[in-house]
N, C-alpha and C positions, 0 to 999 in steps of 0.2 A: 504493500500500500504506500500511495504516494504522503508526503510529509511535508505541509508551508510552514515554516519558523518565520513567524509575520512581524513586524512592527520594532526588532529590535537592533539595539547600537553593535553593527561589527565591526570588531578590532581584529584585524589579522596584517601584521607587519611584513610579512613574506608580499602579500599580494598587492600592499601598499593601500586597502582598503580601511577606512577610519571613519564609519556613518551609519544611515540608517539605511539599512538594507532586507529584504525576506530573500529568504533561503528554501529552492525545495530542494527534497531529497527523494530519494527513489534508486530500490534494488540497492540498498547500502552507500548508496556515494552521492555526494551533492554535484545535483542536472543542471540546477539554475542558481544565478543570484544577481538579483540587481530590486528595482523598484516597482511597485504595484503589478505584482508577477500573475497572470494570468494564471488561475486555479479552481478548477470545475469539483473535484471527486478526490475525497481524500482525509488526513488527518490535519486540521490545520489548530497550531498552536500559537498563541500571541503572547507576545515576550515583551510587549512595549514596556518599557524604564527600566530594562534589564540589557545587560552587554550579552554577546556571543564570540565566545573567543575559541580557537580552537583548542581542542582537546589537552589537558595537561599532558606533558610526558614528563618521566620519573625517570634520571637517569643512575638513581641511587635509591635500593632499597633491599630488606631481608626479609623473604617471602617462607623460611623458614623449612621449606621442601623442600626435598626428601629431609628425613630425620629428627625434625624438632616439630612437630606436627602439635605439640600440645601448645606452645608457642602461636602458631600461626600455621595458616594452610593457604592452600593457592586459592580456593574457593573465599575464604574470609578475608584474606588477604587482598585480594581483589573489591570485595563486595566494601571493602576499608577504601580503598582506591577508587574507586566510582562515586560513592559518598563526597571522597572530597573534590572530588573535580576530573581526576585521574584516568584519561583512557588508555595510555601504554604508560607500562614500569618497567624497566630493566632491572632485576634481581642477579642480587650477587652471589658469590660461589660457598661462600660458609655453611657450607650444608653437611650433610651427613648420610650418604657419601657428597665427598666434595664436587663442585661441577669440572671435572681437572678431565671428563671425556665426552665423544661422540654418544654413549648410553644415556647418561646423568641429562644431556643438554635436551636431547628427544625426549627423553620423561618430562622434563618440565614441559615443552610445548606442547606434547600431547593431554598431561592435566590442563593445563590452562584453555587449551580448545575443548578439553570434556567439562571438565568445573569453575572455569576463570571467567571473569565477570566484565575486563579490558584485556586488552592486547600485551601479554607478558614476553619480553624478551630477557632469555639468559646471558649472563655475563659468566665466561667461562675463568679458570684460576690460570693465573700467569704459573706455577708450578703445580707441581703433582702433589696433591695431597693439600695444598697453599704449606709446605714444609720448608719452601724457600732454597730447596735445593738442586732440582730437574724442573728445567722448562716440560708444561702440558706439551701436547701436540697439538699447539696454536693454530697450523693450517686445520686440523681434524675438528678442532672445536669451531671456527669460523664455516667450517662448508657443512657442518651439523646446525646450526642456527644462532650461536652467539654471537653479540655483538659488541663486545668488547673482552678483555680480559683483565682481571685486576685478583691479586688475592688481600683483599678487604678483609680488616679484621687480626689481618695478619701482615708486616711488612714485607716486603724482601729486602732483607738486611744486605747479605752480598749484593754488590755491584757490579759485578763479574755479570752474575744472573739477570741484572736488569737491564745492562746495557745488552745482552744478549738478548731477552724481548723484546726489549725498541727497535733492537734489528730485525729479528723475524717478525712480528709484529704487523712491521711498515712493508715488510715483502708481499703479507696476508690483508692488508689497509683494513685494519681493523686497530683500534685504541688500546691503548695499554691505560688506565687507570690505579694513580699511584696512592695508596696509604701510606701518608707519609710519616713515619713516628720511627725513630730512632731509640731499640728498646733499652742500649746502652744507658743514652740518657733518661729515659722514662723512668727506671730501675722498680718498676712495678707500682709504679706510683698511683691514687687513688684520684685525684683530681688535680688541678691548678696547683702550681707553689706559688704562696703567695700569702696573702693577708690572712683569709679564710683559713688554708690548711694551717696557718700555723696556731691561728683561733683554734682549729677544732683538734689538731694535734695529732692531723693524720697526713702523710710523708706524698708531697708535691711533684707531681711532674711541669718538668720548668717547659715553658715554650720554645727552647733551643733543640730538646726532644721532636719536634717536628718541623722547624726550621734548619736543622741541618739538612734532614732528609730533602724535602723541600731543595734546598739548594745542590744538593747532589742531583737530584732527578732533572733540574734544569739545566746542568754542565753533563749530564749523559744525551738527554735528548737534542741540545747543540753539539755534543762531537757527534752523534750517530744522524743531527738530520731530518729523526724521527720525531714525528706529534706525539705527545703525552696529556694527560688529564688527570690534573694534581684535585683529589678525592677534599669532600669539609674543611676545606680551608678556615685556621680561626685565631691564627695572630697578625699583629700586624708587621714583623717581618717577612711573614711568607707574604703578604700580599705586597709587598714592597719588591720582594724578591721576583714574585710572578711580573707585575710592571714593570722591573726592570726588562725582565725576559723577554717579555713581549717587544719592546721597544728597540731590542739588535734583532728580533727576528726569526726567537725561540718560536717553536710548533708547541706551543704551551697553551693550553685551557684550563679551566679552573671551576669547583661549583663552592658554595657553604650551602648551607641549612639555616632553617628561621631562628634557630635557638641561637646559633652562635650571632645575631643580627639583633636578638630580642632580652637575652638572658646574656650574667654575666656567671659570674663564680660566687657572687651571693647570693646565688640560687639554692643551692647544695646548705646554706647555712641552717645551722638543726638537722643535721647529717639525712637529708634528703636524699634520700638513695633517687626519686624520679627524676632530678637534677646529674645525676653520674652518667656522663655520656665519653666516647673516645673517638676525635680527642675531647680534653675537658673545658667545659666553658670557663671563659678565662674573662677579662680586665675588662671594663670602663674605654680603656684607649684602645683597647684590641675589637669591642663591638665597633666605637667609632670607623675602625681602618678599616672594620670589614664592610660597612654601610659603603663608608664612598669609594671600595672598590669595587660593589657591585651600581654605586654611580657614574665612577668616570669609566665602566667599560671592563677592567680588569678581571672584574669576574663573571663570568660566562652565565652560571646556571645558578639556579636555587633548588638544590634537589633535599627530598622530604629525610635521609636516610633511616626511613620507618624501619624499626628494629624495635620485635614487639619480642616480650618478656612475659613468665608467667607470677603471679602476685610473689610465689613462693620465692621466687629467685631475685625479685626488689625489697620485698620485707623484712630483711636479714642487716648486718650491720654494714656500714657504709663500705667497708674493706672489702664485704664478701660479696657485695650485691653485684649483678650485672652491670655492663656499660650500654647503655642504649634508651632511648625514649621512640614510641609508635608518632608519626608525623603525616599520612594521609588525611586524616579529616581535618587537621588546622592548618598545614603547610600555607593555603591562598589566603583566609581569610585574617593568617599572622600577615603575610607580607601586604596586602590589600590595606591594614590597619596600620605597621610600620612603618611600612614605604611608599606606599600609595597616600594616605591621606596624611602623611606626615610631608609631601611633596618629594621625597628624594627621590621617587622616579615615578617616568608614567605608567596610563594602565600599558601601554604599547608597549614598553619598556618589560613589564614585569612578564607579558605573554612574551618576548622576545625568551629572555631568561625561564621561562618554566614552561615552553611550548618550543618557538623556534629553536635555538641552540643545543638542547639535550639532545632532539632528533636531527638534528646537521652532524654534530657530537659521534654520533652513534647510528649514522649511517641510517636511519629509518628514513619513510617517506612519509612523515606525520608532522605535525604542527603549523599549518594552515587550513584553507580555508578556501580551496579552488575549486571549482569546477572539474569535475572526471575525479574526483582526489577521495579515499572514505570519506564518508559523515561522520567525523571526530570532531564530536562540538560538546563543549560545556557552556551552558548558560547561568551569569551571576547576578545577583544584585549587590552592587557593593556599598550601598548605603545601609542598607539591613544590618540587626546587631545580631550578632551571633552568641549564644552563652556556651560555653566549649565543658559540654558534659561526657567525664569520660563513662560513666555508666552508658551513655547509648550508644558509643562508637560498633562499631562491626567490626571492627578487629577482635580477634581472642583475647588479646591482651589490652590494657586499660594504662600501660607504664606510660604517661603524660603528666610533665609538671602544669601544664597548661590549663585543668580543671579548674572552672568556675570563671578565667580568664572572659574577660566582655568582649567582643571582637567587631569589626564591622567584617559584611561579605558572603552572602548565605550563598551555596551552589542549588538552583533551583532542578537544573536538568543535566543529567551526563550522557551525552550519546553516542554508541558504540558502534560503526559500519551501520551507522544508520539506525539501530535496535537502541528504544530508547532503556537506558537502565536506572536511574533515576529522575522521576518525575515528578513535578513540582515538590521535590526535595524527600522525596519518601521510594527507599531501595525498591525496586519492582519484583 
C-alpha cells in the first residue's frame, strides 16, 4: 500500500533539501517528493509541525548477540533502536563467540532479518578472539557482511597489529575502528583521575590513557595512508589531536556519544555505578572540547554506544560494576536539547552527524532522503518534552543515568523500507 507523509519540514543535507515537503512511499522506497503530491488511494499521514529527517544510523553499539542474550537480544535490541529514532545500527564484535568470522557475521544478519526491528549491520573484530594478537580474516569478514572492523571493548595494544589492519583493511575498503585506551596507562582504573576519584577514593584513569593511543593510531594511519575511525572520543586532547590530523591530511574520522557532551565525572558522585562508562566521563573542559569539536566539524558522528547491562551487574560496588550505559531511546532527544536548542549546531547539522556520516563512514547507502532510495525516515517533534523513563525503555536492560532527565524531542514515527515501526510514538 501506497504511503503520503503530508505536511511536514524535511531536512535531509545529502539532497540539499530544507522545507516543507510530502513524501510518498510505495513497495518500501520513496516514488515521490516534492509539493501538493497528487494522491488518490492509500495510507496518508500528516506530520505538519513535525520534521522528517532520515532515518538515524548507529554507527556504534552492543547488540549483545550471540552470548549475553540476558543482557540484550537482537529483537529488543532493535525494538530499543526504533523507539528512539534508529533505522540501521552497526553492532560491535564483543560477543560470545566473538564476530572474528564469516559464521558469527551471517548469524547476526540472518537474526536480524528473522527478529530485528531496523536494519542491523555487523562490525567484525580486527583480531581473532579481539585477543589482540592474529589479525581476523578481514577480506572473509567484509565479503560475509561486515562493515567495519574494530575490536571494541578491547584495544589493540600492539602496533605491529594495527598498523597491519590499516593495511589490509584499506586493500578490503572497509574501516578499521579504533578503541582507543592504553591499558598500560588505565592500570585498571574505575573512572576519571581527578577530583571525584580522589573524593570517593577509588584509583583514576588519567586521560593520557587514551590520548596516547589516540595519537599512535593517527601516526599509523599517516604512514600507512589508510582511513581510520577513532571510537567515543572524550578528552580534549584527542580532539585536539584528531584536528590537528585532519588539517595535514590524516584519513581520520571520529564519533563521541551524548554522555560525554552532557555529563561530566560528577556524574559517578555517590558511586553511581549508571554513571561508569569506558572510557570515563571526565572534566568541565573536556565536555567543552568535545561540544565545539562536534561544532567546528572535527567530529564526524554522534553514535549512541548503547551497551545495555543486567541490574545485577550495575548494582554491585563501583569497582565491580560494569562499564556501559543503554543510549537508543535518548541518544536524539539529549543532542536535540544540548545542541540543538542550546544553538551549537543545527537540526541539518545534527542529521548530518547521526544520519549522513555514520552511513558514508561505513559504506551503507542510508541517511537520506531520495527518491528510488528505502523509506528510512524518522519523524520528530523537537519542541515536545520528553521525561526519559527508564522503566518503559524496550531494551532489556534499564542501565541509564539519564532517568527522570526533562528533554525536549519526542520521535513520533520510525520507518523501516517503508514498514512503519513506530507510530505516533507507540512500538507497533
Amino acid at each position: 500500500m501506497k504511503t503520503l507523509i503530508k505536511g511536514g519540514f524535511v531536512i535531509d543535507p545529502k539532497s540539499g533539501k530544507n522545507g516543507l515537503f510530502d513524501i510518498i512511499i510505495d513497495k518500501g522506497k520513496i516514488v515521490e517528493i516534492g509539493n501538493d503530491l497528487e494522491f488518490t488511494t492509500g495510507d496518508i499521514v500528516d506530520v505538519t509541525g513535525k520534521y522528517v529527517i532520515p532515518g538515524l544510523v548507529d554507527a556504534h553499539c552492543h547488540l549483545r548477540e550471540p552470548g549475553f542474550e540476558y543482557k540484550e537480544d537482537i529483537e529488543t535490541g532493535t525494538q530499543s533502536a526504533a523507539v528512539g529514532g534508529f533505522t540501521s545500527i552497526a553492532c560491535m564484535p564483543n560477543t560470545n563467540p566473538v564476530i572474528d568470522n564469516e559464521s558469527v557475521v551471517k548469524y547476526i544478519i540472518n537474526r536480524a532479518k528473522q527478529d530485528g526491528f531496523v536494519n542491523v549491520y555487523p562490525i567484525g573484530s580486527i583480531t581473532k578472539g579481539q585477543a589482540g594478537e592474529e589479525l581476523s580474516e578481514i577480506g572473509e569478514l567484509k565479503f560475509a557482511g561486515a562493515v567495519a572492523v574494530s575490536d571494541d571493548g578491547k584495544p589493540v595494544m600492539k602496533a605491529s597489529i594495527m598498523k597491519k589492519a590499516l593495511q589490509y583493511a584499506s586493500m578490503f575498503d572497509i574501516t578499521v575502528i579504533s578503541h582507543c585506551e592504553d591499558l598500560d596507562i588505565a592500570e585498571d582504573g574505575y573512572m576519571n583521575e581527578g577530583y571525584q576519584s580522589t573524593v570517593m577514593g577509588l584509583k583514576g584513569i588519567p586521560s593520557a590513557a587514551e590520548e596516547v593511543m589516540v595519537a599512535r593510531d593517527l601516526i599509523l594511519a599517516e604512514y600507512t595512508n589508510a582511513p581510520i575511525h577513532i571510537a567515543h572520543v572524550s578528552t580534549e586532547l584527542s580532539v585536539d589531536l584528531i584536528r590537528n590530523a585532519k588539517k595535514r591530511g590524516v584519513k581520520v574520522t571520529c564519533e563521541t556519544c551524548p554522555h560525554y557532551f552532557v555529563l561530566t565525572e560528577d556524574a559517578c558522585e555517590g558511586f553511581n555505578t549508571l554513571a561508569k562508562v569506558n572510557p570515563p566521563l571526565r572534566t568541565k573542559k573536556d565536555v567543552d572540547a568535545i561540544i565545539e569539536g562536534l561544532k567546528d566539524g572535527t567530529i564526524d558522528i554522534i553514535a549512541t554506544d548503547h551497551a545495555p547491562h543486567h541490574i545485577d551487574e550495575k548494582n554491585v560496588e563501583f569497582a565491580s560494576a560494569a562499564n556501559g550505559m543503554v543510549g537508543f531511546e535518548t541518544a536524539l532527544p539529549l543532542a536535540i536539547t544540548y545542541l540543538y536548542k542550546t544553538g551549537v549546531l543545527t537540526l541539518e547539522q545534527i542529521v548530518e552527524k547521526m544520519c549522513v556520516n555514520p552511513s558514508k563512514i561505513l559504506g551503507l547507502n542510508k541517511g537520506s532522503l531520495e527518491v528510488g532510495k528505502a523509506a528510512d525516515i524518522t519523524i520528530i517533534d523537537v519542541d515536545e518534552d520528553v521525561i526519559v523513563d527508564t522503566a518503559k525503555f524496550k531494551s532489556k536492560s534499564k542501565n541509564s543515568p539519564f532517568n527522570g532527565y526533562k528533554l525536549k524531542g519526542a520521535i513520533y514515527y520510525t520507518i523501516v523500507n517503508g514498514k512503519f515501526i513506530v507510530r505516533e510514538k507507540v512500538l507497533l
